[in-house]
N, C-alpha and C positions, 0 to 999 in steps of 0.2 A: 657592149651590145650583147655578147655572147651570154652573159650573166643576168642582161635584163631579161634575155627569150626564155633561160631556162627557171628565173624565178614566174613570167608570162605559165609555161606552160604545166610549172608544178599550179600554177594556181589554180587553171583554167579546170587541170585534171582533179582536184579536191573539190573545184565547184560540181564537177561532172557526177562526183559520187556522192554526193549532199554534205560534204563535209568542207568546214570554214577553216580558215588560216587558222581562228582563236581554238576550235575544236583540235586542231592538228600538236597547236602548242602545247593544249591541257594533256592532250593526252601523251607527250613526250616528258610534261613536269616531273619533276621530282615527287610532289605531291600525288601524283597517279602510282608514281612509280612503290612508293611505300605503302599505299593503301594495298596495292595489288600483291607486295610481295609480306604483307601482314609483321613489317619491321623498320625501326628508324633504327639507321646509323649515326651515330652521336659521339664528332671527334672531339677529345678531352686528353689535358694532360696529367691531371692527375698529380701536380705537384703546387697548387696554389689555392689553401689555405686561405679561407673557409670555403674558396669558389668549388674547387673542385679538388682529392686528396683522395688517395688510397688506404683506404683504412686498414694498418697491418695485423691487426688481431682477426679481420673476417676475409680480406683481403677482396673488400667491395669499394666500388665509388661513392663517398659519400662529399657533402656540401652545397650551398645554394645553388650552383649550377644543377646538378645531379637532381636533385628537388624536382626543377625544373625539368630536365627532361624528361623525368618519371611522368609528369603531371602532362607534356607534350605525349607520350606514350598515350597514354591515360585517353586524353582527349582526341587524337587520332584512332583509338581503338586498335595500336599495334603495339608489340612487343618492343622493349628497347634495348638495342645493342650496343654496347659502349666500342670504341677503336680507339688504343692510346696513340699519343700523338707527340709532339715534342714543340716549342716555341719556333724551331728553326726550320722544320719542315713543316708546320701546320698552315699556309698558302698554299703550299707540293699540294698537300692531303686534298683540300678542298679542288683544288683543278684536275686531282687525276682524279678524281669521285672516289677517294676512298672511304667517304661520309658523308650522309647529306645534310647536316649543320654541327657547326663550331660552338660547342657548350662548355668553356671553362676561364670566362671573364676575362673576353677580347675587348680592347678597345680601339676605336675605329681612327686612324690614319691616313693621309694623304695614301703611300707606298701601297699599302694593301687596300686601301680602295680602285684601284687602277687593275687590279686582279678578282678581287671577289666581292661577293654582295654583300650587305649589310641590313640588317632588318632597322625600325626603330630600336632606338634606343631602351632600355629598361634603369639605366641609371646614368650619372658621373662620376668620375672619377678623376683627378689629380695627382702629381708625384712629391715626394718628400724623402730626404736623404736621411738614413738609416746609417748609424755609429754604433760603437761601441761603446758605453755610457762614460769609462773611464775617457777620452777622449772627447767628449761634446765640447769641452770649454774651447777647446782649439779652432774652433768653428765659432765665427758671430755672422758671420753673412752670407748667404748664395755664391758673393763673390769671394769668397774665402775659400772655395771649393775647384775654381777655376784658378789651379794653380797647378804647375807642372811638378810640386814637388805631394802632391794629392794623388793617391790611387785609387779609382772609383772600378767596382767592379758591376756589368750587366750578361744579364743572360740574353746569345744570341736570337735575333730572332722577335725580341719583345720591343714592343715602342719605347720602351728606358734607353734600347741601345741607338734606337734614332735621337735621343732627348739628350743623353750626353754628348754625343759626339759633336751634335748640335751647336747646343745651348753653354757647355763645360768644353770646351775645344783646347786649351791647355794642362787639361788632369790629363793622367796616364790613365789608362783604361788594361781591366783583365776584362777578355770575353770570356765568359763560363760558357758551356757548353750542356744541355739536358742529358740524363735526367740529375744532373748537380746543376744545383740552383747558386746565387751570387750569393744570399745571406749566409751561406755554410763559410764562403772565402772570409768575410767580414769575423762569422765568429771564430775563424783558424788565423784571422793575423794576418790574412796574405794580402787583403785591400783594406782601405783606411773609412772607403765612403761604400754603401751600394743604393741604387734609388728604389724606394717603394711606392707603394701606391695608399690613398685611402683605403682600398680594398681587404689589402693586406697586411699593412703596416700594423692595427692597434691589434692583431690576432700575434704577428711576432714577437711583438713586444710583452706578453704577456707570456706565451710564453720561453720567452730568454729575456729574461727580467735585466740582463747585464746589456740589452740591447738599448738604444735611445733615438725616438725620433729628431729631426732638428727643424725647427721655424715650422712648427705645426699650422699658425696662423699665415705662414704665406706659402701656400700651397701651390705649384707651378703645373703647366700645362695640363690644364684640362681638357678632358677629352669625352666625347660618347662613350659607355659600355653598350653593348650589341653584340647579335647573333651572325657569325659568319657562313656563308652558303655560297651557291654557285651566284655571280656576275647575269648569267642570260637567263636564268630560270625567274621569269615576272610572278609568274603562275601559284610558287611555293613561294617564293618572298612576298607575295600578295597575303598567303595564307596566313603567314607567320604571325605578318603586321597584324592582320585581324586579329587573331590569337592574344598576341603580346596586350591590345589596344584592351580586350575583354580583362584577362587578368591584370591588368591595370585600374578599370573601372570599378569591377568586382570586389577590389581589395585585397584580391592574394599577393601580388607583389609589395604594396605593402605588410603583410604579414609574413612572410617570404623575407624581405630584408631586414623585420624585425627579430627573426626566431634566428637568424646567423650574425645579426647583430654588423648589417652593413652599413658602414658612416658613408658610402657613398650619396649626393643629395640626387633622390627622384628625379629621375626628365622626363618632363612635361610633353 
């Protein structure tokens, strides 16, 4: 009761001054909140090739995510801030508003849906375990992987490490930790397997040519690619989808995933 008189009486007091519940909420959005302070913050970790990497010779973000929120910059008319961010704390980042959206090729899950919002989709994506070439024959099936005498390594924090623990419940598992990634253990010998994604996979591969995907044709758990943001904010994930919906129509996303050469397949 206590909580119906005082949402009654915040209401009563907003109609009192001409202003509407939908007025009250725009103007708390994130979407106000950037316009006003002439800046998006843009959490990225800067370690996942082509999405998103720190290029060490200018020591800038560059990759198709970055693209993207240049172009989000662009078309909001504000400056763009990057804040690096890590796999394992990037849910933290988005609830404590350390940035008002997740630019560096999330894909959308049960776990973290339950905590943050999700825009559409702009692609999909699938995982595929990642060898070292000498090694592939060892491997003929999926279930060849789910073996206790198998070491798979994932970085925490990423849906790979929901995906093995899963789906591969008998491999041993190394949790890497940001900003060292799983592929580094695989090429030091310390894990046997690590999972990749479409995303990432055929950019490794080429370059650590001693690298090798396995069962490229059976590609497992697919998922949305999507933009991460706050849960309650309707307002700016309203905006976004607009956004996303245009550069879809438009064709920049397709030209977008073709200049970074992403195999992930468009969603619809």
């Amino acid at each position: 009761m206590r909580n119906w008189a005082i949402a009654s009486t915040l209401g009563a007091a907003l109609a009192l001054f001409g202003v509407s519940q939908a007025d009250a909420q725009q103007q708390k959005s994130t979407l106000n909140k950037v316009l006003d302070a002439g800046v998006v913050r843009i959490g990225t970790t800067g370690d996942f090739k082509p999405m998103s990497w720190r290029n060490p010779e200018t020591n800038k973000f560059e990759g198709h995510q970055i693209d993207l929120a240049e172009r989000l910059g662009k078309d909001l008319g504000v400056k763009v801030e990057y804040v690096l961010t890590d796999w394992k704390t990037l849910l933290n980042g988005v609830v404590a508003d350390k940035y008002d959206i997740v630019m560096t090729g999330t894909s959308m899950n049960i776990p973290r849906a339950k905590v943050a919002g999700f825009t559409i989709p702009w692609g999909l994506t699938g995982f595929m375990p990642l060898v070292q070439k000498k090694n592939a024959d060892k491997f003929k099936s999926w279930d060849d992987l789910n073996n206790p005498n198998v070491m798979i390594g994932f970085n925490l924090g990423t849906t790979f490490a929901e995906f093995v623990e899963e789906q591969l419940p008998k491999a041993k598992t190394r949790k890497v930790e940001s900003p060292a990634r799983d592929w580094q253990e695989l090429l030091a010998g310390r894990v046997d397997v690590t999972m990749t994604s479409i995303l990432e996979g055929a950019e490794l591969t080429q370059r650590y040519p001693n690298l090798q995907l396995l069962f490229p044709d059976q590609v497992r758990n697919a998922l949305p690619v999507v933009f991460m943001t706050r849960i309650d904010d309707m307002v700016w994930l309203n905006f976004l989808n607009n956004w996303l919906s245009i550069l879809k129509q438009n064709g920049y996303m397709a030209d977008l995933n073709k200049k970074w050469n992403i195999q992930g397949q468009p969603a619809s």
